[in-house]
N, C-alpha and C positions, 0 to 999 in steps of 0.2 A: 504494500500500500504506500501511495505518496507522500511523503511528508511537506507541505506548501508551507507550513512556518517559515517567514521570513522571503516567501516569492509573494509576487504580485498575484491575485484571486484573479482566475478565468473568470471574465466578464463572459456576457450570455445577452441573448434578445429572445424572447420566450413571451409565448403565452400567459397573460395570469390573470387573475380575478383578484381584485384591490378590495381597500377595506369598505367602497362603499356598493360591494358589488358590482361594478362594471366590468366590463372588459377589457384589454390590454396587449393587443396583441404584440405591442414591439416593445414590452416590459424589456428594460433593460438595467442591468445590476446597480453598473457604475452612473449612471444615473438618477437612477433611483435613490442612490446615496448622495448626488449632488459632485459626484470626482468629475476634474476635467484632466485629461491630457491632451500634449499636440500630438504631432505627428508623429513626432518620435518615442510616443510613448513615457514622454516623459508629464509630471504633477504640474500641471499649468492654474489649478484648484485644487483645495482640497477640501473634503467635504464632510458627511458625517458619518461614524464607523458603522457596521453593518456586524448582524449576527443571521449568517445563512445557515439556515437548519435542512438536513434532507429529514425525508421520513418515507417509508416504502412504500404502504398506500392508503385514499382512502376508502370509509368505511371497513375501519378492519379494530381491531382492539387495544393496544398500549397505543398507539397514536393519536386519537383525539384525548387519551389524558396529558401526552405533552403539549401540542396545540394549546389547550384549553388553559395548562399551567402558564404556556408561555405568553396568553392571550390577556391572561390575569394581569402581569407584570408588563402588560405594553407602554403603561405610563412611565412604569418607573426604567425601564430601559430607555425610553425616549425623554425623562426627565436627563440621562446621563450624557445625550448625544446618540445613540444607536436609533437603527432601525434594525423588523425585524423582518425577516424573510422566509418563507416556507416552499419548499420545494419536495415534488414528487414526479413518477410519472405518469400520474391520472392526468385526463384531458381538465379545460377548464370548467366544461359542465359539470364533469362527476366533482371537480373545487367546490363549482356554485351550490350544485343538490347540496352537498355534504354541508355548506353553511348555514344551508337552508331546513335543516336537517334539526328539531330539537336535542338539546343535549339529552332530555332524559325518553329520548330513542335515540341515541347512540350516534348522534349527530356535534358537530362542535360550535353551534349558534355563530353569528354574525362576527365572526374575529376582523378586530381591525389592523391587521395587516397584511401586505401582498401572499398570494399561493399561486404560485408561479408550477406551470404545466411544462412538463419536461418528458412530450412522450417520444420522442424519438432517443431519449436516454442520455445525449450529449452532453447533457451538464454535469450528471452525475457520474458519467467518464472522465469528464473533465478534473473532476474533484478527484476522482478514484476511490467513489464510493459505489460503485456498481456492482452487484451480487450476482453471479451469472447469466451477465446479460439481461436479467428480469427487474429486480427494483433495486432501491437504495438501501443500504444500514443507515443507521441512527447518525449520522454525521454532524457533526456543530462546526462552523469556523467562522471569529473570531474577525474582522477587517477593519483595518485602519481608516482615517481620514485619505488617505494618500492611495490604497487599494490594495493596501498590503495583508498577509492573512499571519496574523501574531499568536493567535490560538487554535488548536485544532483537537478533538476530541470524534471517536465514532466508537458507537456502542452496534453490538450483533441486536439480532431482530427482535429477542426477546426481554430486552436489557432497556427498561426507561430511562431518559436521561433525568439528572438534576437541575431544573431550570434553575436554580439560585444559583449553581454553579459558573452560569452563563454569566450571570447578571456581575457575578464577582470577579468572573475576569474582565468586564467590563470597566468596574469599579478599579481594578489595581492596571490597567493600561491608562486610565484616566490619572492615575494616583504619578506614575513613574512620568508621564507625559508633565506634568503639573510641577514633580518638585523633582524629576529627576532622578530619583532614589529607587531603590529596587524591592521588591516584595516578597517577604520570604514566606516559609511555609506555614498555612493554613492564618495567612493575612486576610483583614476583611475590613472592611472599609470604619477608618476612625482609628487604627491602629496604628502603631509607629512604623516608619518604613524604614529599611537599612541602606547606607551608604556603604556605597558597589566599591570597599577599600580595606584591605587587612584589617585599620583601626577601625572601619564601621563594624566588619564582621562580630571582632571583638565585641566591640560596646555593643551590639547585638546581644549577642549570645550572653553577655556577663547579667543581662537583665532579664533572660526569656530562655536561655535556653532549659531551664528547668519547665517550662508550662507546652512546650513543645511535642 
């Protein structure tokens, strides 16, 4: 599997069904997030970070509880800067049915963010989260203002993801972007952050490494 931490996120123009229902056929990522490049590929904008989720498909069972978790926290992920993005390879009807779908028939009501239709599979090749040529694993990634992909996580088909987990690496690329400082382990927003230097490490650890 690919590892993209640290490359530029394959942009994409796709199909999707946006939060107020419409349609979208030339939904596009970097866009969507507001990045510009010229010609060369290079940050002529840069815009706001993006959290692309794949998920296999819908109407099916552990997926509309991520959905639904991550549909929860749309404010406070867009309080942070992020958008949130949903990708499958259902077409955009079976998106729309399924919004239209009550929750308590197994539907994920009205989310308000893009579900972007990925039936030809391209994206989620792209990403290298493709499962025998059929659908996607559990993928998350992570992207910068600039369109770079800094987080990357993918769960097998039976494995829920942790949406607050999203939300946290959100919160510590915000934290390091802001003062610079690096984030050590099981960091969460309000916490001390560490200076990326022998002496930070120390004074880290001299304070934390017991609650660690």
């Amino acid at each position: 599997m690919a590892v993209l931490v640290g490359k530029t996120a394959p942009d994409f123009t796709a199909s999707a069904v946006l939060a107020d229902n419409s349609f979208d056929d030339k939904f596009n990522l970097f866009n969507h997030l507001g990045i510009k490049r010229d010609a060369s590929g290079k940050v002529s904008k840069k815009g706001r970070k993006g959290i692309l989720f794949f998920y296999p498909l819908d109407f099916t069972f552990v997926c509309p509880s991520e959905i639904i978790a991550f549909n929860n926290r749309v404010k406070e992920f867009k309080a942070r800067g992020a958008e949130l993005i949903g990708v499958s390879v259902d077409s955009k009807f079976s998106h729309f049915a399924w919004k239209n779908t009550p929750v308590e028939k197994g539907g994920i009501g009205n989310v308000q963010f893009p579900l972007v239709s990925d039936l030809t599979k391209s994206i989620a090749r792209d990403y290298d989260v493709l499962l025998n040529e059929s659908v996607a694993f559990r993928g998350v990634f992570l992207i910068d203002g600039e369109g770079v992909v800094r987080h990357q996580i993918v769960n097998d088909l039976p494995l829920g993801r942790n949406v607050d987990e999203a939300l946290r690496m959100v919160d510590a690329l915000n934290f390091h972007e802001e003062h610079g400082e690096v984030c050590p382990a099981n960091w969460n927003r309000g916490d001390e952050g560490m200076k990326a230097s022998a002496d930070g490490v120390a004074s880290y650890l001299k304070k934390h490494a017991s609650k660690l």
